[in-house]
C-alpha positions in Angstrom: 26.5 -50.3 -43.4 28.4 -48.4 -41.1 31.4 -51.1 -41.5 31.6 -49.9 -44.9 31.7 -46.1 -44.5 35.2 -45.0 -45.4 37.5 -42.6 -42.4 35.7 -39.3 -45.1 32.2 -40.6 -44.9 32.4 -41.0 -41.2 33.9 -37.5 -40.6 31.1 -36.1 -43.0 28.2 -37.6 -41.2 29.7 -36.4 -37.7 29.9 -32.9 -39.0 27.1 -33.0 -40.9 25.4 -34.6 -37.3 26.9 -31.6 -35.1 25.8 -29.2 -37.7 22.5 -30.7 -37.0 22.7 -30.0 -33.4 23.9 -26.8 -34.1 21.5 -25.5 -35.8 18.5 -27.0 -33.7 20.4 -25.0 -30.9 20.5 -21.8 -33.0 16.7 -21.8 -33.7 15.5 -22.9 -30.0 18.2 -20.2 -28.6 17.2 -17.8 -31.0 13.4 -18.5 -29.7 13.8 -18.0 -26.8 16.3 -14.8 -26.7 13.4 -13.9 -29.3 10.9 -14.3 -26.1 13.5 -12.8 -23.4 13.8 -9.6 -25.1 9.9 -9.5 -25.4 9.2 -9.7 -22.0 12.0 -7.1 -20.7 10.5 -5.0 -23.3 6.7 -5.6 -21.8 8.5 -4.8 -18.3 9.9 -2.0 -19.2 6.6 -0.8 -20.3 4.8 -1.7 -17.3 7.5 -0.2 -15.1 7.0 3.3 -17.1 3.8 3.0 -16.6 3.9 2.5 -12.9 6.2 5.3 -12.8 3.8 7.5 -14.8 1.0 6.7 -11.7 3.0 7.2 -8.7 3.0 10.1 -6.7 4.7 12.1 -5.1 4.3 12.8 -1.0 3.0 15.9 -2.0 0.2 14.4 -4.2 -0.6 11.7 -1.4 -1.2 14.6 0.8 -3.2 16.6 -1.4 -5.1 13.6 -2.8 -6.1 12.6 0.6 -7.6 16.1 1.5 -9.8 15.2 -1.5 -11.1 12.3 -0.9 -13.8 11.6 2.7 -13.0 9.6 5.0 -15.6 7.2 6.0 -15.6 5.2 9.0 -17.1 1.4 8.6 -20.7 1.2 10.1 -20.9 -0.2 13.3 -23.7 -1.2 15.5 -26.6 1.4 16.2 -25.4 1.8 19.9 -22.1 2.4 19.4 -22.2 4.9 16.4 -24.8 6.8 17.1 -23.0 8.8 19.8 -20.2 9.7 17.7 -22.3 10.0 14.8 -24.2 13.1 16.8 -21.0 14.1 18.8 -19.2 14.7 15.5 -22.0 16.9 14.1 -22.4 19.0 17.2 -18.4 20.6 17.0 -19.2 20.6 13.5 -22.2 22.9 14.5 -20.2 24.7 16.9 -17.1 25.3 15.1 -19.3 26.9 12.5 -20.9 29.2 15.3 -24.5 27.5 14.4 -26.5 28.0 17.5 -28.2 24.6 17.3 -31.8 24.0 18.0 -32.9 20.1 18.9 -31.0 17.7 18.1 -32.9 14.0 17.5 -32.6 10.5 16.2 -35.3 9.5 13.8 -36.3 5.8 13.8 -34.2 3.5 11.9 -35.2 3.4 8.1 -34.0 0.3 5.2 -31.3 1.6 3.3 -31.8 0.9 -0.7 -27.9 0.8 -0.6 -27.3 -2.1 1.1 -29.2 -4.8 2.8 -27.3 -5.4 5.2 -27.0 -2.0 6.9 -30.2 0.5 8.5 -30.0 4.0 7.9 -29.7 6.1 11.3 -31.0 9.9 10.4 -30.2 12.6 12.9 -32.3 15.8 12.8 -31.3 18.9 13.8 -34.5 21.8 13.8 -34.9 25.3 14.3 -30.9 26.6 14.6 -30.0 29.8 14.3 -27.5 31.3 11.6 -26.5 33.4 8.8 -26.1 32.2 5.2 -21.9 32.4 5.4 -22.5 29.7 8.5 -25.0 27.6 6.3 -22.3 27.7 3.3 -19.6 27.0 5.9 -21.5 24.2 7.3 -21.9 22.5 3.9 -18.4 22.7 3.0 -17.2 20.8 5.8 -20.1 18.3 6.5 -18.0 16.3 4.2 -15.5 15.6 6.3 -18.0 13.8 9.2 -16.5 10.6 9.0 -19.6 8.8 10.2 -22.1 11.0 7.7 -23.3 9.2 4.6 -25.3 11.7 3.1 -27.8 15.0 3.5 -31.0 13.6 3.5 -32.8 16.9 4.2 -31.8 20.8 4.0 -33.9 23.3 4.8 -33.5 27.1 5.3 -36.4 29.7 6.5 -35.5 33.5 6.6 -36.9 35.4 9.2 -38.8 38.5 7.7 -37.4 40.7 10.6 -34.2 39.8 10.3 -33.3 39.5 7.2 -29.6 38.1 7.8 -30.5 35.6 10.2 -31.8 32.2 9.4 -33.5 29.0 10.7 -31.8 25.8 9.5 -33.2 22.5 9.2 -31.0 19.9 8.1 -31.1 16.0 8.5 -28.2 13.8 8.2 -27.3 10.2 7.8 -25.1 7.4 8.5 -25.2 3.7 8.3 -25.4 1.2 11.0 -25.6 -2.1 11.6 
């Protein structure tokens, strides 16, 4: 059949056959430029986004002041000094006169099953109710403390400004 195509019908069906081509191009092209201008358009948006959340040195610094540092649990030996080293300045930077100072025995922690609570005791210290407030504020930042598990202040009915404090703090350990 192709033997009796005349020089026209030849030239037709190779147009007609590139136009073909052509326009199969056209539609996958058009797909995918279609799919490119999608995804800069989703990157765009994720970068603004990005942008939006990032902050400045500034914020860093400040954001870090919020948030407590915690240092990992270790084993009872080794954190347990530090653990009651760290509370001491803290009592003595706050001008507590500390009473006894003592290690309860190791208790199960309902956080995690894998870690013992270590409670350190402090009784009978002497204060007023600034250093008590004081105190609070920065027991925070003990980065071996966990948590108040006891607070307890007595007046003295002599003296009405001076205090006895009672507090019990914990830490995790191995």
């Amino acid at each position: 059949m192709a033997g009796k195509l005349s020089e026209r019908d030849k030239r037709a069906v190779k147009i007609g056959a590139v136009c073909m081509v052509g326009i199969l191009a056209f539609v996958l092209v058009s797909d995918w430029v279609g799919h490119w201008w999608q995804l800069r358009r989703m990157v765009a948006e994720k970068r603004s986004r990005v942008k939006s959340v990032s902050l400045s040195e500034k914020d860093w610094v400040e954001l870090r002041t919020k948030v407590p540092v915690f240092e990992m649990p270790e084993k009872y030996e080794v954190q347990k000094y530090p653990f009651r080293d760290k509370l001491d300045e803290q009592l003595k930077k706050g001008g507590i006169k500390k009473g006894t100072l003592q290690f309860l025995p190791l208790g199960r922690s309902e956080y995690a099953d894998k870690y013992r609570l270590l409670s350190l005791q402090c009784r009978r210290a002497k204060c007023n109710f600034g250093q008590v407030l004081d105190l609070l504020a920065v027991l925070p930042e003990n980065p071996y403390m966990a948590g108040i598990e006891e607070l307890k202040i007595k007046c003295d009915p002599k003296k009405r400004k001076e205090f006895e404090l009672n507090l019990t703090v914990s830490t995790f350990v191995k």
